[in-house]
Structures are given as C-alpha cells and as structure tokens.
N, CA, C and O atoms as a DFTB+ gen file, in Angstrom:
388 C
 N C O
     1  1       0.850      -1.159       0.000
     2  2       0.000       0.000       0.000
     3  2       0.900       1.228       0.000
     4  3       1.487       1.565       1.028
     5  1       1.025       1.954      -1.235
     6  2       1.276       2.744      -0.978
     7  2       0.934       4.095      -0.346
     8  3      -0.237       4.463      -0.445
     9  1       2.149       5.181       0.535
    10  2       1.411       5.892       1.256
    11  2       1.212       7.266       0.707
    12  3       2.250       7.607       0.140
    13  1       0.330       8.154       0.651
    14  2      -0.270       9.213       0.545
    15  2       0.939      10.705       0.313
    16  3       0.820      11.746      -0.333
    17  1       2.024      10.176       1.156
    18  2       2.888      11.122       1.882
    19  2       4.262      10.478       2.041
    20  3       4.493       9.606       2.878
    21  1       5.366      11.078       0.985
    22  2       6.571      10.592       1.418
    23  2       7.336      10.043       2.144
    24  3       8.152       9.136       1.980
    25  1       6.835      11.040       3.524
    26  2       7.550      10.196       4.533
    27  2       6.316       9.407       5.333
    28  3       6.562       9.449       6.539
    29  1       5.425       8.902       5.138
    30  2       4.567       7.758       5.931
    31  2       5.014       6.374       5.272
    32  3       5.633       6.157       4.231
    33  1       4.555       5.618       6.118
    34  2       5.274       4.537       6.541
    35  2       4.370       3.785       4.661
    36  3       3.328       4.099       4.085
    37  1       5.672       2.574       4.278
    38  2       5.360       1.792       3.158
    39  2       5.059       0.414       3.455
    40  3       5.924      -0.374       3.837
    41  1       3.695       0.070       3.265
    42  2       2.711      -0.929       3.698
    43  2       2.922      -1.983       3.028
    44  3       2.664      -1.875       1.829
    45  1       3.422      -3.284       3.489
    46  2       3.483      -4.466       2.421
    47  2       2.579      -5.016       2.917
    48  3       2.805      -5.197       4.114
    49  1       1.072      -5.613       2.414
    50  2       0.141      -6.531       2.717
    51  2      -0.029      -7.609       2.417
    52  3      -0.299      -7.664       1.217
    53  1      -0.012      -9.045       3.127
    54  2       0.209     -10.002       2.397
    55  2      -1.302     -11.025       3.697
    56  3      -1.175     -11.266       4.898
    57  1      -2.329     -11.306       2.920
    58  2      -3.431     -12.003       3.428
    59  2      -3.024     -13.475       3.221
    60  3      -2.659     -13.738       2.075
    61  1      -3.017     -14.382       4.022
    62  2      -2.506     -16.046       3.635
    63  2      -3.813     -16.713       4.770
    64  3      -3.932     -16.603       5.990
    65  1      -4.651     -17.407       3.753
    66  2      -5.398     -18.779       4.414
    67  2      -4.961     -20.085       3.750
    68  3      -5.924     -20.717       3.316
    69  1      -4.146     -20.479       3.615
    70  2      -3.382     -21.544       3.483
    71  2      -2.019     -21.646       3.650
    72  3      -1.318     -20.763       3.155
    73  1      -1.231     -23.048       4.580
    74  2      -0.190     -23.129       4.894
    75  2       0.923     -23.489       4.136
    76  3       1.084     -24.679       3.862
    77  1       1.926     -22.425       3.655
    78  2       3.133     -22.391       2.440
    79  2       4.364     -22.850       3.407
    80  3       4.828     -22.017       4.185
    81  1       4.832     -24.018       3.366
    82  2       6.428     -23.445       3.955
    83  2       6.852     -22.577       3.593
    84  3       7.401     -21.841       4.412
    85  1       6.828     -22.204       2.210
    86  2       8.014     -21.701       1.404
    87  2       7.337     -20.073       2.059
    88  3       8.111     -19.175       1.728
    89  1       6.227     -19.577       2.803
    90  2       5.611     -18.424       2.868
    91  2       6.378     -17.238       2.830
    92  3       6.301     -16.403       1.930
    93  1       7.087     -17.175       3.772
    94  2       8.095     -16.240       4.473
    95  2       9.460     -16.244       3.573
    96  3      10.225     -15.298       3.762
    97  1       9.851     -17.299       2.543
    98  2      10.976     -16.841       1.639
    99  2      10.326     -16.165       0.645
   100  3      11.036     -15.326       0.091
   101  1       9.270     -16.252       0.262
   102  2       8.754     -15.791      -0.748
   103  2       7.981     -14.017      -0.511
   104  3       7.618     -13.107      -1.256
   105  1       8.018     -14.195       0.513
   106  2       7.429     -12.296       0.965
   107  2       8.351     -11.824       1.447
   108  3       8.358     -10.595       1.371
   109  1       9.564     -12.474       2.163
   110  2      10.380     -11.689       2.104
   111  2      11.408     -11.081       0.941
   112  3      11.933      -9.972       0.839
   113  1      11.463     -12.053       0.263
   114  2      11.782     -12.206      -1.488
   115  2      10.947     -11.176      -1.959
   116  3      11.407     -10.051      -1.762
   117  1       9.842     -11.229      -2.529
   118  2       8.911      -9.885      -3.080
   119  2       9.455      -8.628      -2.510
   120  3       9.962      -7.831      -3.301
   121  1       9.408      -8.244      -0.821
   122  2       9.137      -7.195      -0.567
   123  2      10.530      -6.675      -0.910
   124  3      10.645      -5.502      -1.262
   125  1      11.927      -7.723      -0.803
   126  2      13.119      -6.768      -1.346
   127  2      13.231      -6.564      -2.595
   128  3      13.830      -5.607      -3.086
   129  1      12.760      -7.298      -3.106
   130  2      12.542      -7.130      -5.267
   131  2      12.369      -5.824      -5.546
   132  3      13.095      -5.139      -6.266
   133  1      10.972      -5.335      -4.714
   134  2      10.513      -4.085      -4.820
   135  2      11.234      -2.860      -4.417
   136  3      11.317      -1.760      -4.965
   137  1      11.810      -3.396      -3.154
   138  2      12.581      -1.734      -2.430
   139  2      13.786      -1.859      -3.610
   140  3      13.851      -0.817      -4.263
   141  1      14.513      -2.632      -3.930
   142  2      15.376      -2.597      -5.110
   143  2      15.163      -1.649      -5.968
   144  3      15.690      -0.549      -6.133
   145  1      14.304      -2.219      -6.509
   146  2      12.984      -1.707      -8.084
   147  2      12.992      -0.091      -7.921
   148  3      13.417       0.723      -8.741
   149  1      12.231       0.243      -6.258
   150  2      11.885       1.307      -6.640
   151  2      12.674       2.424      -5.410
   152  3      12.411       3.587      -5.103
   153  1      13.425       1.735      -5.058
   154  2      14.372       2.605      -4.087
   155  2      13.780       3.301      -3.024
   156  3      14.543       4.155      -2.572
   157  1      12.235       3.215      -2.228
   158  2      11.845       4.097      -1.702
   159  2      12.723       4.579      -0.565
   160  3      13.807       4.079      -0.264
   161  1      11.924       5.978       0.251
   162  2      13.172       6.187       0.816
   163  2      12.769       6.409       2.347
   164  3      13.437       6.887       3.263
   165  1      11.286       5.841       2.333
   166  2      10.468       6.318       3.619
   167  2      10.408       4.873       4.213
   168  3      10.509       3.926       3.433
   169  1      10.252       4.660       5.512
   170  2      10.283       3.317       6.347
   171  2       8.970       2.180       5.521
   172  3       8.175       2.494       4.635
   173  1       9.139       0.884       6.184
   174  2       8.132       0.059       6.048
   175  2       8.031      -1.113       6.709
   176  3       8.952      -1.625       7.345
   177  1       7.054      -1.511       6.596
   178  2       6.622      -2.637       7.411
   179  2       5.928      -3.663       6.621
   180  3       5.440      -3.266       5.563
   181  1       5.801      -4.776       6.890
   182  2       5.383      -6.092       6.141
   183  2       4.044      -6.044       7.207
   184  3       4.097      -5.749       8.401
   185  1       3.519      -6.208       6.868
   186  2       1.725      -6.891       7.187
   187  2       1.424      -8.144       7.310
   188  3       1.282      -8.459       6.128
   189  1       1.243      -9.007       7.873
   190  2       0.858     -10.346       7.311
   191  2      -0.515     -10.657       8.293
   192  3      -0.496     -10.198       9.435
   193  1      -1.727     -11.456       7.825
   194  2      -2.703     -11.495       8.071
   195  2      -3.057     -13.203       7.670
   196  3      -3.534     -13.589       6.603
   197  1      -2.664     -14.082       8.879
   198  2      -3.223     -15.607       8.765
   199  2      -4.660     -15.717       9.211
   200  3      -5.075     -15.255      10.274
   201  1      -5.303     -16.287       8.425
   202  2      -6.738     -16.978       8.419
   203  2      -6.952     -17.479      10.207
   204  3      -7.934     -17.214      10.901
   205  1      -5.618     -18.317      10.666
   206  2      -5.559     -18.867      12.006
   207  2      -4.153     -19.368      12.653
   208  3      -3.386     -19.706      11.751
   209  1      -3.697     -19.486      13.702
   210  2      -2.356     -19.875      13.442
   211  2      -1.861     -21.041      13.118
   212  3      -0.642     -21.128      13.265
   213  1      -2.389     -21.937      12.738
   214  2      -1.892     -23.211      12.064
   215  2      -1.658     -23.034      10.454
   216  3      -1.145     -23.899       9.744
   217  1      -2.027     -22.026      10.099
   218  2      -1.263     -21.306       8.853
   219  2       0.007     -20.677       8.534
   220  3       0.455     -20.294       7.454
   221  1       0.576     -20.648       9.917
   222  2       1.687     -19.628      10.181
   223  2       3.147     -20.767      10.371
   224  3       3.440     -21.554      11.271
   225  1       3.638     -20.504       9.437
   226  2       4.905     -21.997       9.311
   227  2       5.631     -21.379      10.158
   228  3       6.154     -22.229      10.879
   229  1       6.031     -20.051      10.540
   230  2       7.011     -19.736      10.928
   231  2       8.195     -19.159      10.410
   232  3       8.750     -19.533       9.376
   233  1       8.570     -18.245      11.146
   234  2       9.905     -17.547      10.536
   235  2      11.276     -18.222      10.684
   236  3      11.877     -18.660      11.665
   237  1      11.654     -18.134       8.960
   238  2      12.898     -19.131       9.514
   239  2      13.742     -17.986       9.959
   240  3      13.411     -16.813       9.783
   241  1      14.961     -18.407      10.604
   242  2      15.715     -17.965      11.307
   243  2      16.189     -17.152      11.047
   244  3      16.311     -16.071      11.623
   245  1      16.753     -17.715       9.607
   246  2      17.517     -16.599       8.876
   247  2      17.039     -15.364       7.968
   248  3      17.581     -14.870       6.979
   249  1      15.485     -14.927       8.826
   250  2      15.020     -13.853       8.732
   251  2      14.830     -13.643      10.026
   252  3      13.660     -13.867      10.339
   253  1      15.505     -13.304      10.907
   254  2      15.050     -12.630      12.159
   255  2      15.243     -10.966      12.341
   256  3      14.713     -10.143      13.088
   257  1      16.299     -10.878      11.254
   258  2      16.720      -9.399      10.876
   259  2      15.213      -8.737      10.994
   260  3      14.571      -8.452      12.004
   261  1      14.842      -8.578       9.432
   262  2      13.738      -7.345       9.443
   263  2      12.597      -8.249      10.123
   264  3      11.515      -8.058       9.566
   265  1      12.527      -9.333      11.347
   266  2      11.322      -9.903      12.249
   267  2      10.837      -8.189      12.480
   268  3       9.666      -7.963      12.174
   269  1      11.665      -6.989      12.997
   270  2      10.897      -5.979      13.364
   271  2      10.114      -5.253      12.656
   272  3       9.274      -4.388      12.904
   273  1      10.614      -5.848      11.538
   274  2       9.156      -4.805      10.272
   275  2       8.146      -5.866       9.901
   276  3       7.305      -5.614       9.038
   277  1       8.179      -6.893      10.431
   278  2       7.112      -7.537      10.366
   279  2       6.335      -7.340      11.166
   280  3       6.718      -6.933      12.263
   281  1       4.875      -7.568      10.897
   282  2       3.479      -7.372      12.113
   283  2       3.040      -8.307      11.934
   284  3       2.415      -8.149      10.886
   285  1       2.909      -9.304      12.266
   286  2       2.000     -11.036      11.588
   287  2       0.915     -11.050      13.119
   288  3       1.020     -11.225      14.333
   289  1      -0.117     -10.742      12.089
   290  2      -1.488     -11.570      13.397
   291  2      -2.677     -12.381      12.468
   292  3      -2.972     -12.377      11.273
   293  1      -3.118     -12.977      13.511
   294  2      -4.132     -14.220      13.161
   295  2      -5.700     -13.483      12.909
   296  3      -6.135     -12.469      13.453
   297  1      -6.253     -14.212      12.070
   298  2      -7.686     -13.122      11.987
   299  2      -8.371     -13.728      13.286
   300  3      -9.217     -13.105      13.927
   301  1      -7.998     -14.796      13.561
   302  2      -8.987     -15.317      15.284
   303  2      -8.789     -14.352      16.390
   304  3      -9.547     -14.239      17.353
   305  1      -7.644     -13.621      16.165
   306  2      -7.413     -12.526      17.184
   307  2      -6.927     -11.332      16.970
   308  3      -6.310     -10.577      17.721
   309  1      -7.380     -11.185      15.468
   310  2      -7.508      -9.793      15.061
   311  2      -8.478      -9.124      15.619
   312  3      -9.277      -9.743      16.321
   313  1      -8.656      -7.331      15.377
   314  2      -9.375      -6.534      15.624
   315  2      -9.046      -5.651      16.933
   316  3      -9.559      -4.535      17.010
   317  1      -8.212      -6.113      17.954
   318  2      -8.168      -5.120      18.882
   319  2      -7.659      -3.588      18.845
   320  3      -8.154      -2.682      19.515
   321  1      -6.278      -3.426      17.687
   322  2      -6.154      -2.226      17.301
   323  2      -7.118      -1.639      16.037
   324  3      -7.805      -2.301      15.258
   325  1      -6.951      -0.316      16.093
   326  2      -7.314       0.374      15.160
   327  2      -7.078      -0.019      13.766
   328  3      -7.955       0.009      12.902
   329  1      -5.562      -0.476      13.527
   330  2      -4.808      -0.424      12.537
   331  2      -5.677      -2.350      12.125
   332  3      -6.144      -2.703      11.042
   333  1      -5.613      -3.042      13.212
   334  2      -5.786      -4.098      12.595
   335  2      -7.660      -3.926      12.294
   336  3      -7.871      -4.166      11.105
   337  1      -8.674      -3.663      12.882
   338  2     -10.150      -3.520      12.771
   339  2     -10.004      -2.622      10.759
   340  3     -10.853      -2.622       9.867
   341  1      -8.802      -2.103      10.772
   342  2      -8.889      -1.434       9.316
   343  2      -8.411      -3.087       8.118
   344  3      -9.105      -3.435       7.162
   345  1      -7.570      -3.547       8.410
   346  2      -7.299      -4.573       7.639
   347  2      -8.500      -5.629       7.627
   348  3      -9.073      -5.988       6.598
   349  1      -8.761      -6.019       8.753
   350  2      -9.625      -6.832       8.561
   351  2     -11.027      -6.186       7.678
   352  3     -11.752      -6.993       7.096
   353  1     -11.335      -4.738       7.628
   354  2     -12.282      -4.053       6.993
   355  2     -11.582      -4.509       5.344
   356  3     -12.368      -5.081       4.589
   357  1     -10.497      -4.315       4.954
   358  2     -10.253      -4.766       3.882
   359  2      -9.905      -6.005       3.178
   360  3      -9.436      -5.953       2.041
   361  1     -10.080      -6.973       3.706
   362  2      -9.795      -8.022       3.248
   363  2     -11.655      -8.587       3.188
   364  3     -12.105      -9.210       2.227
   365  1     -12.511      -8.186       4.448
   366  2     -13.923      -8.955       4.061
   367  2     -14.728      -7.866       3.036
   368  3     -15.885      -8.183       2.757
   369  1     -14.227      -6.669       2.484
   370  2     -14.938      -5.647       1.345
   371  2     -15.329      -6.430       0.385
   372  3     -14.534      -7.105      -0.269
   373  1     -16.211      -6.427       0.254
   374  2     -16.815      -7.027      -0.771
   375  2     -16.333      -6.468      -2.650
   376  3     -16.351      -7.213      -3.630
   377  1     -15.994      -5.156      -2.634
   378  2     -15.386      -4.732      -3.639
   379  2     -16.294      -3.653      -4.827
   380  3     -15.876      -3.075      -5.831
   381  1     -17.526      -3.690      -4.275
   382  2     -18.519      -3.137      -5.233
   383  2     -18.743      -1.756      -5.134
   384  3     -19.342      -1.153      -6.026
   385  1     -18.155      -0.995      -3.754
   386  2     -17.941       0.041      -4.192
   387  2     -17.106       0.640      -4.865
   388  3     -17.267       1.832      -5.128
C-alpha cells in the first residue's frame, strides 16, 4: 500500500489462508525485489494477516533481521487495534464500491 505522503510509513500486505512453507521466503523475497525496483526512501513494514495460526509456518531464522518490520497476526485474534479492525475491513470488502 502505498502511502499518501513521502515520509509515511510503506505498507506491504500479504493475506494467507493456506499453509506455504516456502511463505516467508517468498514475501520476504517480493518485498526486497521491490525496495530494489523502486528505491523508496520512507520506512516500512510487512503486514501479514493468517486466516488462524496453524497457517503460520514460521519464521525461519535466517530472517530474524527485518522480524521488526514484520506485524504477523491471526484473523482469530484480530481486531483489537485500530490499525488491525482497518485490515480486517479490507480483506472482508466485498469490492462493489
């Protein structure tokens, strides 16, 4: 998602209801493809949004680096922040507006 405003934060969203080993090489893979690509120059954070946690393989190790720009929560116990009651608003949108 991109943000509105240079310096606000750069949103990687990634929704998963099914369990990938490969999950976490592959988004972490994408999200550096991109900062490559497009050099941004403002912070970011990875998003991740599991269906439940038996979807969640786990971070391998040898991503523990950017673990802090990751946010990974479960939709069973989504909703208590602001930020997450907004994701979960976007993932059940139906799309017709």
């Amino acid at each position: 998602m991109l943000p509105k405003q240079p310096d606000q934060t750069l949103y990687f969203l990634k929704v998963q209801y099914q369990r990938h080993e490969s999950f976490y090489w592959r988004l972490i893979t994408e999200i550096f493809v991109y900062l490559h690509q497009y050099h941004p120059q403002q912070p970011w954070l990875g998003v991740v949004l599991f269906s439940s946690r038996g979807v969640d393989p786990g971070l391998p190790r040898v991503y523990e680096m950017p673990r802090a720009q990751l946010q990974i929560l479960e939709m069973e116990f989504a909703g208590e922040s602001a930020l997450e009651q907004q994701l979960l608003a976007l993932v059940v949108e139906d799309g017709e507006d």
